[in-house]
C-alpha positions in Angstrom: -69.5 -20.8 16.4 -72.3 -18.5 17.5 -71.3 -15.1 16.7 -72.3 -11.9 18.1 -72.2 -7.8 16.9 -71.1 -5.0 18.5 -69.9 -1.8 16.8 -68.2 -0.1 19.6 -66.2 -2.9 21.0 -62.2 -2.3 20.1 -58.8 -3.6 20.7 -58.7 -1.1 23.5 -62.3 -1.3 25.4 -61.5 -3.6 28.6 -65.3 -4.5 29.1 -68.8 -4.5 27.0 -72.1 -3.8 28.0 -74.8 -5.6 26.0 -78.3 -3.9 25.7 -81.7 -4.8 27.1 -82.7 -6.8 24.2 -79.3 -8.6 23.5 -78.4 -9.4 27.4 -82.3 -10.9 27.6 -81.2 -13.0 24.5 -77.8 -13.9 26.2 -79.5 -14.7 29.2 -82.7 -16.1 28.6 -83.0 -17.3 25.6 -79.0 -18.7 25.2 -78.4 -19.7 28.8 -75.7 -18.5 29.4 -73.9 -17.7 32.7 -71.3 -15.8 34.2 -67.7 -17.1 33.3 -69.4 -18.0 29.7 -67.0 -17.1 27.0 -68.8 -15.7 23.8 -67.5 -14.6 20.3 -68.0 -11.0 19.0 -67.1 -8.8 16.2 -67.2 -5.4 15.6 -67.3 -5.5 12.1 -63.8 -3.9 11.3 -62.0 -7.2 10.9 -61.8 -8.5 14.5 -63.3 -11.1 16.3 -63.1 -10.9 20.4 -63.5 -13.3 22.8 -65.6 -11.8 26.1 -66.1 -13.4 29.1 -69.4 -12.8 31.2 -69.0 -11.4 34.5 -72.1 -10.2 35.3 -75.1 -12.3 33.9 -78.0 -10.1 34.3 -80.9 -10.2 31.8 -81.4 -6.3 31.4 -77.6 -5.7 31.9 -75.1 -8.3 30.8 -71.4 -7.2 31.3 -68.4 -8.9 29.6 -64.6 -8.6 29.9 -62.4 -8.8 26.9 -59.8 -11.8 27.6 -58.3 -11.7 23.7 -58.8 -10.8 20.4 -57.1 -11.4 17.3 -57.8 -9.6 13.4 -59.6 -11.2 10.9 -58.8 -10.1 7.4 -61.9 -10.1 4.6 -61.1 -13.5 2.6 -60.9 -11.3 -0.6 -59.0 -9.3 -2.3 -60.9 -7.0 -3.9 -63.8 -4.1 -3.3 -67.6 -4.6 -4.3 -69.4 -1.9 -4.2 -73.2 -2.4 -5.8 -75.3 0.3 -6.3 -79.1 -1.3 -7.0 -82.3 0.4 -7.2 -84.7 -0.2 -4.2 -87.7 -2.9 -5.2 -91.3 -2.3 -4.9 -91.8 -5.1 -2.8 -89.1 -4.5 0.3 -88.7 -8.2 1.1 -86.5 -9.0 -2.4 -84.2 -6.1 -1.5 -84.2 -7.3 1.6 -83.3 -11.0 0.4 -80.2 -9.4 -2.0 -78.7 -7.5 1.0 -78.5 -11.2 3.3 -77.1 -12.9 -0.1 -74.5 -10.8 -1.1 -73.5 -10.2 2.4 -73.1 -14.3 2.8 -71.0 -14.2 -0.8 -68.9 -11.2 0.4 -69.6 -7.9 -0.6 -68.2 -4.8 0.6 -70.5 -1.6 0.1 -73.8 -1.2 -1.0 -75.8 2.2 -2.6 -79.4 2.4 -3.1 -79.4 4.5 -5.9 -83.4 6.8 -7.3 -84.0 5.9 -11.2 -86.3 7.8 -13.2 -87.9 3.8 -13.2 -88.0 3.6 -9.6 -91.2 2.4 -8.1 -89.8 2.7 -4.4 -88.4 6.1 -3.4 -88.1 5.6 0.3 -85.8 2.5 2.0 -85.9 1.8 5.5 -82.2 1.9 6.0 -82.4 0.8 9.8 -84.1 -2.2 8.8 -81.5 -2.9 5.9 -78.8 -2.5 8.6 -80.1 -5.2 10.6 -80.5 -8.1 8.0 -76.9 -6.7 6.9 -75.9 -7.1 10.7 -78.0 -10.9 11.0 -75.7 -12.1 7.6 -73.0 -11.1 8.6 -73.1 -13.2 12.5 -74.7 -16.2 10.2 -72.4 -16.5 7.7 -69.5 -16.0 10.0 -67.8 -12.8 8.4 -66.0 -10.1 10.0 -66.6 -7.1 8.1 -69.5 -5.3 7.9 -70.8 -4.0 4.2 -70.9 -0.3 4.2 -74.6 0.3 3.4 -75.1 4.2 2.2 -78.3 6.2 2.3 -80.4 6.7 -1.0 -79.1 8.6 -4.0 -80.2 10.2 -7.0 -79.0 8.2 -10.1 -77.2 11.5 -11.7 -75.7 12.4 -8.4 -74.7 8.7 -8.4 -72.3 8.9 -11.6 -70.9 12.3 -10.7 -69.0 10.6 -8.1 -65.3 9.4 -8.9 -65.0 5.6 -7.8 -61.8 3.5 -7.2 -62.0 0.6 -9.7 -63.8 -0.3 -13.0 -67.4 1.4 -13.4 -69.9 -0.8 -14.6 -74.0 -0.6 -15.6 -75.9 -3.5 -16.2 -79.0 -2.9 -18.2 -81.6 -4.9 -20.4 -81.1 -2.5 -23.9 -81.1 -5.2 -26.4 -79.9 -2.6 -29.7 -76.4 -1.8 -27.4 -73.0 -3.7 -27.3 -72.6 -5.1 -23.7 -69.8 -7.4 -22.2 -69.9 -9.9 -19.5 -68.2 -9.0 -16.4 -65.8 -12.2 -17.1 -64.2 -10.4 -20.1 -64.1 -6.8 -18.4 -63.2 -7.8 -15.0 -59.7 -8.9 -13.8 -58.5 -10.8 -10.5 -58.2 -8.6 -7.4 -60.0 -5.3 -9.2 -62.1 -3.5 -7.6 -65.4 -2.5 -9.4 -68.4 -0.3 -8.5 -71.7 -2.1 -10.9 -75.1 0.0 -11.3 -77.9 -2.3 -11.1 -81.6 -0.6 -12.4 -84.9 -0.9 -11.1 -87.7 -3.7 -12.6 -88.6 -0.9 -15.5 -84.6 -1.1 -16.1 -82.7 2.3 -16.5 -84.1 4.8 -18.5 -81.8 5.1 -21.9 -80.9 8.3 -21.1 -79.4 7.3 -17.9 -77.7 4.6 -19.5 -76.4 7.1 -22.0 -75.1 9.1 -19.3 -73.8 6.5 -17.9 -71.8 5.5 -20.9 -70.8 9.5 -21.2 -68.9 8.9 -17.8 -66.9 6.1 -18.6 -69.4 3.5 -17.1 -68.7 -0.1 -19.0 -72.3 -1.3 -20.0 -72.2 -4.6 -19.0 -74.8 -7.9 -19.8 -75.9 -10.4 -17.0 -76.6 -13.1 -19.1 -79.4 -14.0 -20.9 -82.2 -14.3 -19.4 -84.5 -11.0 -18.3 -83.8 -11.0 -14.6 -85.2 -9.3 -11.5 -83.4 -6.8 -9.7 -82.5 -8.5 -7.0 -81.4 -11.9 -9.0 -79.4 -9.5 -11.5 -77.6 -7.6 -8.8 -76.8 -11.5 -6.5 -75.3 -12.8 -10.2 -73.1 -9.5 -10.0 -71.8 -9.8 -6.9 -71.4 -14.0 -7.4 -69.8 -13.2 -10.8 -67.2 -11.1 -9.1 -66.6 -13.5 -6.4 -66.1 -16.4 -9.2 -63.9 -14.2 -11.2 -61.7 -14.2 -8.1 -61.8 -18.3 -7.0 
């Protein structure tokens, strides 16, 4: 199945219009042709079945003709907060990853560590988008603007709270032992200088379960794809 995106498309919307850059890719690079049925989801759980009635390259116009809702296949909520890499293309790599896995909301979160202050968001969307269509999912990860660490863990989450850090003087679990079936869990993932021990003390001051990967010393990127394969292990 070759799946396609489209955020504004709903049980309700009787046609779609495609953009310049999608109907050229419809068009000419797909061949497609009017009468063509294609498969589209919107990313809230739905996949729609359009068919083309007006093939144009800088215009392409579809018709609904059914749709039917397309629960996430699990049962709980992921949310991963991770501080941004240097290098863009391993944060970049995690967000395609866990989106493939299943994941359902992702933070970048500002360490005192961080060597990378400023994300390209619109570019993160995108590879979220391109995982999503690839890996044939129906639900879009929520990705979140940057945030300050401390503004971070002033915020109340739904679930277990979780920060996974390299201290090796500290008492840490694995997530196997602190994580049940079905239960949803927010995880703080540090930046390649790790989190700074008095973020992990505040942290710990706000209920946060300090948590241990494994180990090996991993990346950021590796360390945060273990958390979110962990968590979708835990729930096999």
């Amino acid at each position: 199945m070759q799946l396609f995106y489209n955020s504004d498309i709903s049980t309700k919307t009787p046609q779609i219009t495609f953009d310049k850059i999608e109907s050229k890719h419809i068009v000419r690079v797909l061949r497609k042709k009017e009468n063509d049925v294609l498969k589209i989801t919107n990313g809230k759980g739905f996949l729609f079945d359009v068919k083309i009635i007006v093939a144009s390259d800088k215009k392409c116009l579809a018709e609904i003709i059914s749709f039917e809702e397309k629960p996430k296949p699990w049962s709980y909520y992921l949310h991963i907060a991770i501080a941004p890499t240097k290098l863009n293309d391993r944060t970049e790599w995690f967000l395609e990853k866990a989106t493939e896995i299943g994941i359902d909301e992702i933070t970048p979160i500002i360490c005192s560590n961080s060597e990378r202050r400023v994300v390209k968001l619109e570019r993160f969307e995108k590879i979220i988008q391109s995982a999503m269509k690839q890996s044939l999912k129906f639900t879009l990860p929520k990705l979140n603007a940057p945030v300050k660490f401390r503004d971070f863990i002033n915020r109340d989450f739904n679930g277990k709270v979780c920060i996974a850090h390299c201290e090796v003087n500290s008492e840490k679990k694995t997530l196997k032992t602190v994580l049940q079936p079905s239960e949803n869990v927010t995880i703080l993932i540090g930046p390649e200088g790790d989190f700074s021990m008095e973020e992990i003390n505040k942290a710990l001051a706000k209920k946060y379960i300090p948590i241990s990967l494994g180990e090996s010393r991993l990346r950021t990127e590796t360390a945060a794809l273990v958390a979110v394969n962990t968590v979708s292990f835990i729930n096999e």
